[in-house]
N, C-alpha and C positions, 0 to 999 in steps of 0.2 A: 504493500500500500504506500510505500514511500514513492514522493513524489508527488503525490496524488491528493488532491483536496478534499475533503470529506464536509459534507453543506452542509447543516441545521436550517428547521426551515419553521420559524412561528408565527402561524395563522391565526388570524382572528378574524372572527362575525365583526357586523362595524355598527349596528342599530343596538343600543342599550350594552354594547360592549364596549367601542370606544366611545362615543358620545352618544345622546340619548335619542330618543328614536326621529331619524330626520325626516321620514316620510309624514311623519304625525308634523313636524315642524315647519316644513314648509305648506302644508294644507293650512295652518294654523295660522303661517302669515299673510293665507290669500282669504283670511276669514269662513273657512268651512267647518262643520260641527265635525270635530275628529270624533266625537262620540259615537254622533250619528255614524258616521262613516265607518270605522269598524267595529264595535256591536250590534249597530245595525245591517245598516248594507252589506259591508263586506259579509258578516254569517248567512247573510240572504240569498248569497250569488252561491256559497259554500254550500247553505243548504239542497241548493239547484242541482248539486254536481259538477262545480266548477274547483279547481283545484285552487287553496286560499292565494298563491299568489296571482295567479291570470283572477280572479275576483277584484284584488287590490289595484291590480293593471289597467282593468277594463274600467274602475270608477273612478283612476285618476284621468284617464282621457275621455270619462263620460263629462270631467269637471273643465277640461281645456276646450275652448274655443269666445268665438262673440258670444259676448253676455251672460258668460260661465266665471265661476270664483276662481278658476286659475288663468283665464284669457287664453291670447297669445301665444302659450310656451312653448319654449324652445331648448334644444340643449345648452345653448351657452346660458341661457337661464339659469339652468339645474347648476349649472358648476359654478355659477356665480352666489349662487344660494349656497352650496357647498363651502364655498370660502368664507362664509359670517360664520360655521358651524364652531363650536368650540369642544376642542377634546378633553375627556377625562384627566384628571390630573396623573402626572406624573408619565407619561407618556416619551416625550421626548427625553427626556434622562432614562427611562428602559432601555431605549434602542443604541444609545450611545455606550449605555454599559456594558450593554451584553455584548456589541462589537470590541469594546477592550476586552473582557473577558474573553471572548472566541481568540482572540489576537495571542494569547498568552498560551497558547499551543499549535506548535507548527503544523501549517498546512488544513487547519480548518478554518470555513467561513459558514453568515449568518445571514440567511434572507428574510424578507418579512411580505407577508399576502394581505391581502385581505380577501375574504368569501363573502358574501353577503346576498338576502335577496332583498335590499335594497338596491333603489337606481344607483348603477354605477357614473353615472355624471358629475351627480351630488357628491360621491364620496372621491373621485378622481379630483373636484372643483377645490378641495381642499390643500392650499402649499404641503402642507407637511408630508401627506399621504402621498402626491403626489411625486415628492423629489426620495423621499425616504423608502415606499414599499417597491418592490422587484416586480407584482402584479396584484389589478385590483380584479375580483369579478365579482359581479350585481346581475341584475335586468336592466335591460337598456327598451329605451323608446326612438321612433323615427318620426320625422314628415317627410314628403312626396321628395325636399330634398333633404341637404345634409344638414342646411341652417333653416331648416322651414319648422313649423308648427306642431307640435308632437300630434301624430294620428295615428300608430299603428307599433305592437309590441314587437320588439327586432329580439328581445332576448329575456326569455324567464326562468330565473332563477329558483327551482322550486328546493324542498328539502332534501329529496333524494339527486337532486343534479349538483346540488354542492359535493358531492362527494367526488363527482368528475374531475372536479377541478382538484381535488385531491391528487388524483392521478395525474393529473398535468404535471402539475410540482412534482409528484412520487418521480414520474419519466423525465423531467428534465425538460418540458416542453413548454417554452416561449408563450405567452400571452399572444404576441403578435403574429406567429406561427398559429396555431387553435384559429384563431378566429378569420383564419383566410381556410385554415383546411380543419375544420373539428371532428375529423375521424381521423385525424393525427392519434387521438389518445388510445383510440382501439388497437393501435399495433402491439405488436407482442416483442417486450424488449425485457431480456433476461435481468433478473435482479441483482447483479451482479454489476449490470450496469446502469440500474437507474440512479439518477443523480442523487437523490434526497429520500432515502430509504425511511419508510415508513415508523422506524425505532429514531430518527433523527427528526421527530415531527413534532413539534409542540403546536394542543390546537386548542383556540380557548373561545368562548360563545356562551350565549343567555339563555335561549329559549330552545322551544319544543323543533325549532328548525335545524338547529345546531347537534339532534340525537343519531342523525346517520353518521356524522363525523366522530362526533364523538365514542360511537361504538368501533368505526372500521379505524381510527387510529387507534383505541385502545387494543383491539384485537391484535392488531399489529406491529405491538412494542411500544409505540408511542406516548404519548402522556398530554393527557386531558385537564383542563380546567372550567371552571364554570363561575359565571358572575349573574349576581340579583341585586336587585336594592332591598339589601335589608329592612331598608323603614315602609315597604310596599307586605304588608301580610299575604295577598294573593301571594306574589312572586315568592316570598320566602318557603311558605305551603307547597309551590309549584316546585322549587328546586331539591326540597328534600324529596317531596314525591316524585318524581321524575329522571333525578339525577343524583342524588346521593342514594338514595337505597337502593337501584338497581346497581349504584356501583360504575354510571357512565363518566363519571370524572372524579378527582382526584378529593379535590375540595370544591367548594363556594365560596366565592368573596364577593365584595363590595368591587367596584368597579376603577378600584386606586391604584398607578402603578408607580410610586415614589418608592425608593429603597428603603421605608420603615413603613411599607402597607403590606399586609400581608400579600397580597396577590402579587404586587409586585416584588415582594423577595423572595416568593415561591418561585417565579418565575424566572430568576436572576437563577435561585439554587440548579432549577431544572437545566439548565444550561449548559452550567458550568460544570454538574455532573453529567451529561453528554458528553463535554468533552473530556472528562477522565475517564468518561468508558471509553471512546475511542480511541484516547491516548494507550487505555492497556489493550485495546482489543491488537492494535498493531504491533505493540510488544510482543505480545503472545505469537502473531502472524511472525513477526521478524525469529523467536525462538526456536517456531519449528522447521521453520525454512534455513536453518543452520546445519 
C-alpha cells in the first residue's frame, strides 16, 4: 500500500444536519404556511401514492409562477437564497481539523459530501459548501432553459437513491462524470480498487431519510452518526425510536460541531482512529510481504 493514498470520506444530510431545514426556509421567506405545506399537502400527495419527495417537488413548482408565493424562480435564485443560509456552529473549525489531523499520517487524505434530498442549488449557493465539499447531491429543478423559471423536476432525491450516491464516492466516481453518464455507478469495479472503501466512511444525518445510509455504511464497517434537537420532544422520541434502539448509528447529538461539542469531538475521534487503523493495517501488509 505504500505509495498509495488511502481517502476518508464524511458525509453529511444538509437539512437539520448542517443548518436547519432550508426548504421550510425559503417557503417561509416567500410567505407560505410551511405548516400547511407539509402536514398538510405534502401527507396529501403521500397519501395519493406519491413518493414524499416528488410530493414536496411537485408543490414547490405548484407555488412558482405569476401570482404564486414563490413567483418567478429560478436557479440562480435558489443559490442566492443558499448564501443568507447560516450553518450550524462549529463547522468550519471541523473541516480544518480533521484535514490537520488526516495530514499527521502519510499518504492519507479527507473529503467531504454532502447527500441531501434537499434542492441542491440552495445548498451549492452557499460559499462555504461550495469551495470546501469534493460533491454536493440534492434534487435539482429546471425551466425550458438553463436561466428560465423553475417548471419541471431534472433530479429527485429520494431515500433509497441516497444510497447511490454512496457508491459514487465508494467507486471513486466524479460528481461531474455521474451526471453526464449515471450508469457510471453500475459498473462493477473490484474493491480492491475502489477509492473510498466503505470502512473509511463516516456518515452523519437527522431523519427517517438518512436510515438506508445509515444501515448500508454500518453494515459495511463504516461508522454512523445521528443529530436531533434535543429541545424538539417529537425529534428526540423519533431518534431513540428509530435510531438508537435498532442500533442504526453510533450516538445522537445536538447539531454542534466545535471541538468541546460532543458531536463534534466524536467526530474529530472517529477520524483520527481511521487513520490508526490504516496506519496499522499497512504495517501489518508491509510484515507479511517480508
Amino acid at each position: 500500500m505504500n505509495g498509495f493514498a488511502s481517502t476518508l470520506a464524511l458525509v453529511f444530510d444538509f437539512d437539520d444536519t448542517l443548518t436547519p431545514d432550508s426548504t421550510t426556509a425559503l417557503l417561509e421567506r416567500h410567505g407560505v404556511n410551511t405548516r400547511k405545506f407539509w402536514k398538510k399537502d405534502t401527507k396529501a400527495l403521500i397519501a395519493q401514492g406519491y413518493d414524499p419527495a416528488l410530493a414536496y417537488l411537485k408543490l414547490l413548482l405548484n407555488n412558482i409562477g405569476p401570482g404564486r408565493p414563490l413567483g418567478a424562480l429560478t436557479n440562480a435564485d435558489l443559490r442566492a437564497f443558499g448564501a443568507t443560509l447560516t450553518l450550524y456552529p462549529g463547522l468550519p473549525d471541523l473541516l480544518s481539523d480533521l484535514r490537520a489531523s488526516v495530514k499527521k499520517v502519510k499518504n492519507i487524505e479527507i473529503e467531504f459530501f454532502v447527500i441531501s434530498g434537499g434542492l441542491r442549488e440552495i445548498i451549492q449557493g452557499h460559499r462555504f459548501i461550495r469551495r470546501e465539499f469534493s460533491g454536493v447531491y440534492g434534487c435539482e429543478l429546471a425551466g425550458n432553459e438553463e436561466s428560465g423559471v423553475l417548471k419541471y423536476v431534472r433530479r429527485c432525491v429520494t431515500f433509497t437513491e441516497k444510497t447511490r450516491f454512496l457508491f459514487e464516492i465508494n467507486k471513486g466516481l466524479a460528481p461531474s462524470r455521474t451526471r453526464r453518464n449515471p450508469y457510471l455507478v453500475n459498473r462493477d469495479v473490484p474493491q480492491s480498487k475502489r477509492r473510498v472503501p466503505f470502512k473509511n466512511l463516516i456518515y452523519v444525518g437527522d431523519g427517517l431519510t438518512d436510515i438506508p445510509c445509515f444501515s448500508l455504511v454500518k453494515y459495511f464497517g463504516g461508522t454512523t452518526f445521528g443529530v436531533f434537537n434535543p429541545g424538539d420532544e417529537g425529534k428526540a422520541k423519533r431518534a431513540l425510536v428509530e435510531f438508537l434502539i435498532p442500533s442504526r448509528v453510533i450516538s445522537m447529538h445536538a447539531p454542534k460541531y466545535g471541538r468541546k461539542d460532543d458531536l463534534g469531538a466524536l467526530i474529530r475521534a472517529a477520524v483520527a482512529t481511521q487513520c490508526s487503523r490504516i496506519k496499522l493495517e499497512r504495517q501489518e501488509t508491509e510484515g507479511k510481504s517480508r
